[in-house]
Short mmCIF file of the C-alpha atoms (twelve columns), coordinates in Angstrom:
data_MODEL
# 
_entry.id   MODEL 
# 
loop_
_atom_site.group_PDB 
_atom_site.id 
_atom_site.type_symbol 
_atom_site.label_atom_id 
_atom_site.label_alt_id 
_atom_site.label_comp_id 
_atom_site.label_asym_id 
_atom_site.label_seq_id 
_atom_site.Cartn_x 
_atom_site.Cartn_y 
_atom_site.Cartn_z 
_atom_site.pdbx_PDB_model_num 
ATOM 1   C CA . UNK A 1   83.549 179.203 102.793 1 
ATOM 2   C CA . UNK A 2   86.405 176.692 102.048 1 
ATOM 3   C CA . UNK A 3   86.120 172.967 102.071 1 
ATOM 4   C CA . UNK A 4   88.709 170.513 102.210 1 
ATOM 5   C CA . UNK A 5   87.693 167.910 99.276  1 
ATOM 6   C CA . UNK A 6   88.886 165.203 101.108 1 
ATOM 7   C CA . UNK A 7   86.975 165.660 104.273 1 
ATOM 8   C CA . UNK A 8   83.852 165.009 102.156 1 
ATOM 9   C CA . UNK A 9   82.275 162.139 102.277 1 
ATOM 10  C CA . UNK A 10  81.228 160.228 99.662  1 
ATOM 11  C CA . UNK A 11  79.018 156.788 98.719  1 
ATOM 12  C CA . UNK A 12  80.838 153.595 97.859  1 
ATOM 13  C CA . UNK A 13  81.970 152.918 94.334  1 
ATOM 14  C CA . UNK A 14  80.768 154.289 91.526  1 
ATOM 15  C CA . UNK A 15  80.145 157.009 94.436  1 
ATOM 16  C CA . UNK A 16  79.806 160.617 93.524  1 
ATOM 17  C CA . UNK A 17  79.249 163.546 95.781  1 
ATOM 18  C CA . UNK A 18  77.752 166.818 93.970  1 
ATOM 19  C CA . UNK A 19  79.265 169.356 96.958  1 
ATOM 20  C CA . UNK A 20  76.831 172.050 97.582  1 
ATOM 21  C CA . UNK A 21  78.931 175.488 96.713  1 
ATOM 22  C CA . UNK A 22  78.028 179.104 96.046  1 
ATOM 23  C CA . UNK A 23  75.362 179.852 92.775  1 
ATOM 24  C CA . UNK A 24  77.871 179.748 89.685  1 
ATOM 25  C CA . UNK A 25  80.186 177.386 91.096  1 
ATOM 26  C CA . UNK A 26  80.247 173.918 90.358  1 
ATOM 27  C CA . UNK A 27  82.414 170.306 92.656  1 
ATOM 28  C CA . UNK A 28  81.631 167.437 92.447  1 
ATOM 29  C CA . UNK A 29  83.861 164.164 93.637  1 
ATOM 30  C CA . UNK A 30  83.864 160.621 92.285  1 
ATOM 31  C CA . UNK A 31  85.134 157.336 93.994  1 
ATOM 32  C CA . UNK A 32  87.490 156.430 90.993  1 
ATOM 33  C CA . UNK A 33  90.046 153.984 93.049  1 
ATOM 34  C CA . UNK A 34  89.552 151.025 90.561  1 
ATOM 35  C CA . UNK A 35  90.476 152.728 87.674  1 
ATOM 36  C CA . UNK A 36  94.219 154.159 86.328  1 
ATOM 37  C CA . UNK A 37  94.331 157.313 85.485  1 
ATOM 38  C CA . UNK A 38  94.422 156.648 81.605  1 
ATOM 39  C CA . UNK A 39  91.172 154.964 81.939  1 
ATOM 40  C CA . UNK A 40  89.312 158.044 82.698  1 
ATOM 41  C CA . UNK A 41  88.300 160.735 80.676  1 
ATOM 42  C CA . UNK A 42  86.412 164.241 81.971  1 
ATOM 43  C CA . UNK A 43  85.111 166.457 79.020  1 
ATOM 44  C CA . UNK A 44  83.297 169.425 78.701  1 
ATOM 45  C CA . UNK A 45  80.579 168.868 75.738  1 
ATOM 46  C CA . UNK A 46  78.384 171.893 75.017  1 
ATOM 47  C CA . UNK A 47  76.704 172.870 78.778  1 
ATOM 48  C CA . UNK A 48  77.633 169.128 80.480  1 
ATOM 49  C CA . UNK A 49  80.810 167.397 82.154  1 
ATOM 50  C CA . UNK A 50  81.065 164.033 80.876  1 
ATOM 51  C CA . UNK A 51  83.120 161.410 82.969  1 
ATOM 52  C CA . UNK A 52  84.020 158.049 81.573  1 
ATOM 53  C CA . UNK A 53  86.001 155.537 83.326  1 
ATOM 54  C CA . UNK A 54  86.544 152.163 81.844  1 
ATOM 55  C CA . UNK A 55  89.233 148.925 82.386  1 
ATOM 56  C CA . UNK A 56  89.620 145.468 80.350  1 
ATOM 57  C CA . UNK A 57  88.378 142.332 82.400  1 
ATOM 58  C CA . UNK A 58  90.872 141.492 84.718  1 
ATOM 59  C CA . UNK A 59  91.521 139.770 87.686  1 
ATOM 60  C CA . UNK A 60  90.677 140.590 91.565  1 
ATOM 61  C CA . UNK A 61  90.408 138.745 94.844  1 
ATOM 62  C CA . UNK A 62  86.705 137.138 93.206  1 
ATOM 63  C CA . UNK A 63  88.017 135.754 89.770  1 
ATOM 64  C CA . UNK A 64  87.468 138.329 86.966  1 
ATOM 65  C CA . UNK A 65  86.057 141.834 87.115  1 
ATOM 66  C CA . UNK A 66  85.772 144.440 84.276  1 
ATOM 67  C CA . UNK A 67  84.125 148.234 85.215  1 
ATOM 68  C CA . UNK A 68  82.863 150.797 83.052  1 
ATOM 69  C CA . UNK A 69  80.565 153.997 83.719  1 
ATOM 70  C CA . UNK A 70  79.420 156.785 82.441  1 
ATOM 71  C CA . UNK A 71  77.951 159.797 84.340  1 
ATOM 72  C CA . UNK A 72  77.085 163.439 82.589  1 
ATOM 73  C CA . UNK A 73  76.160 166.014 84.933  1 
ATOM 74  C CA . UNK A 74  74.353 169.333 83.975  1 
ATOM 75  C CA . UNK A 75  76.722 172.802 84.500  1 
ATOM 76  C CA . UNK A 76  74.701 175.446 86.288  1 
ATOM 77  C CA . UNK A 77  73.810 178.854 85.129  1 
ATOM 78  C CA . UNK A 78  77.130 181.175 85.862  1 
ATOM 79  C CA . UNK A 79  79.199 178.645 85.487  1 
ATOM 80  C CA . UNK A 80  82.325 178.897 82.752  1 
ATOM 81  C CA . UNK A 81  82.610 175.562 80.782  1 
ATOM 82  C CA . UNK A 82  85.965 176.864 79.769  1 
ATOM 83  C CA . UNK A 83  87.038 177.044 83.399  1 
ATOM 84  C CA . UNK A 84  86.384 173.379 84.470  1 
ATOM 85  C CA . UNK A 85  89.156 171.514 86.263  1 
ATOM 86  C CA . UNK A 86  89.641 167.789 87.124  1 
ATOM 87  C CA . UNK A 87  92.447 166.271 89.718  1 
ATOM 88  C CA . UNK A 88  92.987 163.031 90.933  1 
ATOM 89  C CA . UNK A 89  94.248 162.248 94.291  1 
ATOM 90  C CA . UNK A 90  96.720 159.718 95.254  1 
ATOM 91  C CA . UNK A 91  93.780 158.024 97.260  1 
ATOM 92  C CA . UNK A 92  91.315 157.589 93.630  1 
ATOM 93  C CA . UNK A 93  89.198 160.457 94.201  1 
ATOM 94  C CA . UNK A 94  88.293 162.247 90.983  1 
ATOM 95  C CA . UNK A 95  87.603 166.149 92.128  1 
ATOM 96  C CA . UNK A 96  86.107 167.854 89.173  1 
ATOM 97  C CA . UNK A 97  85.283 171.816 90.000  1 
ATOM 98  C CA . UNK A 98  84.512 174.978 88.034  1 
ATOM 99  C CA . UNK A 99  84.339 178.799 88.686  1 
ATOM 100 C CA . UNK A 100 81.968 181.280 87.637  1 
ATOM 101 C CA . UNK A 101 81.624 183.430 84.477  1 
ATOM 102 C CA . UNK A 102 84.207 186.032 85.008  1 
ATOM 103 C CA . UNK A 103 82.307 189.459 84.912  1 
ATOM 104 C CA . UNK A 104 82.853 191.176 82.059  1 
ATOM 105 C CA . UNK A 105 84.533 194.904 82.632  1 
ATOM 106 C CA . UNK A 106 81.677 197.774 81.785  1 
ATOM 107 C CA . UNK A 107 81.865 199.154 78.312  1 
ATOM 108 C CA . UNK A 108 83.436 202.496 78.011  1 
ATOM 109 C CA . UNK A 109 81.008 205.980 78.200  1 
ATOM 110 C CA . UNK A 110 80.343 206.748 74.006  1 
ATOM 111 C CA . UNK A 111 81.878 209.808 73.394  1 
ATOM 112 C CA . UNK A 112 80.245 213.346 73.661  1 
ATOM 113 C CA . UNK A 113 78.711 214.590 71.048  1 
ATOM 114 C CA . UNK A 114 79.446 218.201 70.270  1 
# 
């Protein structure tokens, strides 16, 4: 079943969605519209996804504002840490997604012994 990522919906800033997939997949989506792109970093360490999003104090319709988070979320068994993907869209949603483990191809029959 295919979902459009943008139809999801998702809880107001620092809002994250963890969408519900198949076992050994992995999507989540983050509210990310108060942050520039080079003031968010998604990195695989060992079996997590680590997202950090951070900006200097500066200032909004308030006075001054500065933001920072940090979320880490666990990868699920079947789930390729090599194969994680992030995307932002034009409207500051951070998609991050992964696939399974590719299957590996069966080993080939040992020879016959004669």
């Amino acid at each position: 079943m295919e979902k459009d990522l943008m139809t999801v919906p998702w809880c107001p800033f620092p809002g994250t969605q963890q969408v519900p997939a198949d076992p050994g997949h992995f999507s989540v989506l983050l509210d990310v519209k108060h942050f520039a792109p080079e003031e968010i970093s998604v990195k695989v360490v060992g079996g997590h996804v680590e997202v950090h999003a951070r900006h200097e104090e500066r200032p909004d319709e308030h006075g001054f504002i500065a933001r920072e988070f940090h979320r880490r979320y666990l990868l699920p068994p079947g789930v390729d840490p090599a194969a994680v993907t992030s995307a932002l869209s034009p409207e500051g949603v951070l998609s991050i997604q992964a696939t399974p483990v590719s299957p590996q191809a069966p080993l080939p029959p040992p020879p016959a012994a004669k």
